[in-house]
N, C-alpha and C positions, 0 to 999 in steps of 0.2 A: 705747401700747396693747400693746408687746412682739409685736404680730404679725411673724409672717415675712411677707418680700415673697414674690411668685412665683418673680422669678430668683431668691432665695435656697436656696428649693423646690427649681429643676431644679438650681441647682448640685449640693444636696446629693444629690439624685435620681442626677445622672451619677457621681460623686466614686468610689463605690464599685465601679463597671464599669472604670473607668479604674485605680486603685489593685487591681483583680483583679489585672493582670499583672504588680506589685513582687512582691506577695505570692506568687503562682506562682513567679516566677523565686527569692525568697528562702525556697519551702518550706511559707511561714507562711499557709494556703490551712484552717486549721482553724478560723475564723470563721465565724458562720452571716452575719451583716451583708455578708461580703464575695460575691460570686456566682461562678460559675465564670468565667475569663475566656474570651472569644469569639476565637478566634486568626481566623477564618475561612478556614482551608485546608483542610478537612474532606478533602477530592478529593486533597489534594496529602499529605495524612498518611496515606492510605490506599498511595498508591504507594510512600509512604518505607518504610511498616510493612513491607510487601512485599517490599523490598530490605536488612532488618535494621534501619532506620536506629532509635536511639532519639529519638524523638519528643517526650517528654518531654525528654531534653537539649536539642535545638536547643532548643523552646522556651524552656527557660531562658535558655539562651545569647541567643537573640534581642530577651529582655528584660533582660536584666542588667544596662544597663546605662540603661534604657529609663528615660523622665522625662516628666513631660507640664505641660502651666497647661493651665486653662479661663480663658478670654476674655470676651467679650464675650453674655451672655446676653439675647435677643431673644422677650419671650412675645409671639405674633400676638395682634391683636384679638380671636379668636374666644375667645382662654384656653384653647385645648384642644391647641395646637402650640407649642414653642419650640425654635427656635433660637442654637444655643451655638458657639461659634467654641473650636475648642481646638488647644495647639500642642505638639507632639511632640519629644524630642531622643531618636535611637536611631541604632544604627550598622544602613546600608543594607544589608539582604539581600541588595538586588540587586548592589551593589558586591561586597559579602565573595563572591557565589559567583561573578563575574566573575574575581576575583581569584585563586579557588580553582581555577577551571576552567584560568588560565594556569598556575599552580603545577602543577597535575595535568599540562596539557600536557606541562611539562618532566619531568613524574615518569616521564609513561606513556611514552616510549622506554630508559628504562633499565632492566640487568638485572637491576636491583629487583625492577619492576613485571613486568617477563616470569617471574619468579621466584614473586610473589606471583601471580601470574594461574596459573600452571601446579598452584599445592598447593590455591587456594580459588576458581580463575576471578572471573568479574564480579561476584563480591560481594566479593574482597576489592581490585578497583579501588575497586569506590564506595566501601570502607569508608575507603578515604585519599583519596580525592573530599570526602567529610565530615569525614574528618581534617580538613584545609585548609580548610572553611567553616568549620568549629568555630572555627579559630584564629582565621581571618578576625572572627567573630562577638565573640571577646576582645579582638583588639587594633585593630581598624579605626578609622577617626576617626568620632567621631555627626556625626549630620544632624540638621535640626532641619525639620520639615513640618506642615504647617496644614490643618486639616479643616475644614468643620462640621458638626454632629450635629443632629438632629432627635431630641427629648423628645414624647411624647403625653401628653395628663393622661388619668387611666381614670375609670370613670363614679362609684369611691371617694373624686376626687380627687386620689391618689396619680402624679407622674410617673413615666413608664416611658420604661427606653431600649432600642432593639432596634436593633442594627445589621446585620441584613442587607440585604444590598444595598445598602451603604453605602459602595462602593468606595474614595473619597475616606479615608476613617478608616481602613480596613486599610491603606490604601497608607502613610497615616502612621504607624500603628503601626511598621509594617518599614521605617520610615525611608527613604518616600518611594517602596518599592517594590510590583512585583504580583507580591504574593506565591501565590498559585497558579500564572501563566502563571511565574513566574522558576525557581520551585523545580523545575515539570515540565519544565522548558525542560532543565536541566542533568541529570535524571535520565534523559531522551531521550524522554520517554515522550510 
């Protein structure tokens, strides 16, 4: 009959939300098929903005190296929900700026950092606070972390994915991390 199944529907429904953040992190974001990717730190991009930080890089940096499968697809009896198991391989925010914040530790007593603090104050600490995530963000080992997403079908037919409030899936985006509460955590805020 050549019809598509349903799970084939939401797979390809999700596919392109998912493959938003390759194409962010590689620039290539000039596709109308592709949608903007959903970071969901909105709260935590605001603080960064605030403190210089560029936004746009971590983000790259945060996918760069980002990789994902869809699993296992589940449409409920009713046909109007499904259930998709996906698995993430990305290096952990929460580690790179654990890692940073010890790095920094050791920065911030030296007459470096007393150096740097005296010509630009607390903005040119964080600016080597994010140095060190940055690198962290390049070289750290990935992690590999499991969600599941929820698909809705609209009254077109068409699946739709909307992930807020979908803690689970951001956390595997960042490789397992919470990325709001971690980011705020190290900026003190």
């Amino acid at each position: 009959c050549g019809c598509e199944s349903e799970a084939s529907k939401v797979t390809r429904a999700l596919e392109p939300h998912l493959e938003a953040y390759v194409a962010r992190a590689e620039d290539k974001t000039d596709s109308s098929e592709t949608p903007a990717p959903d970071y969901g730190d909105d709260e935590t991009e605001g603080i960064l903005l605030a403190y210089g930080v560029d936004v746009d890089e971590l983000h790259k940096l945060c996918f760069a190296r980002y990789s994902y499968s869809i699993g296992d697809v589940r449409v409920k009896d009713d046909g109007k929900t499904a259930d998709v198991s996906i698995s993430v391989s990305n290096v952990s925010l929460a580690d790179a700026a654990d890692a940073a914040a010890s790095d920094y530790k050791a920065f911030a007593s030296s007459e470096e950092a007393q150096s740097a603090y005296a010509k630009n104050g607390r903005v040119a600490l964080l600016e080597r606070l994010f140095d060190y995530l940055f690198q962290h963000l390049r070289e750290d080992d990935l992690v590999t972390s499991s969600a599941v997403v929820t698909l809705t079908k609209g009254d077109d037919g068409a699946w739709e994915f909307d992930p807020a409030g979908n803690e689970a899936y951001f956390n595997a985006l960042y490789g397992g991390s919470n990325v709001i509460g971690g980011l705020a955590e190290i900026t003190g805020e």
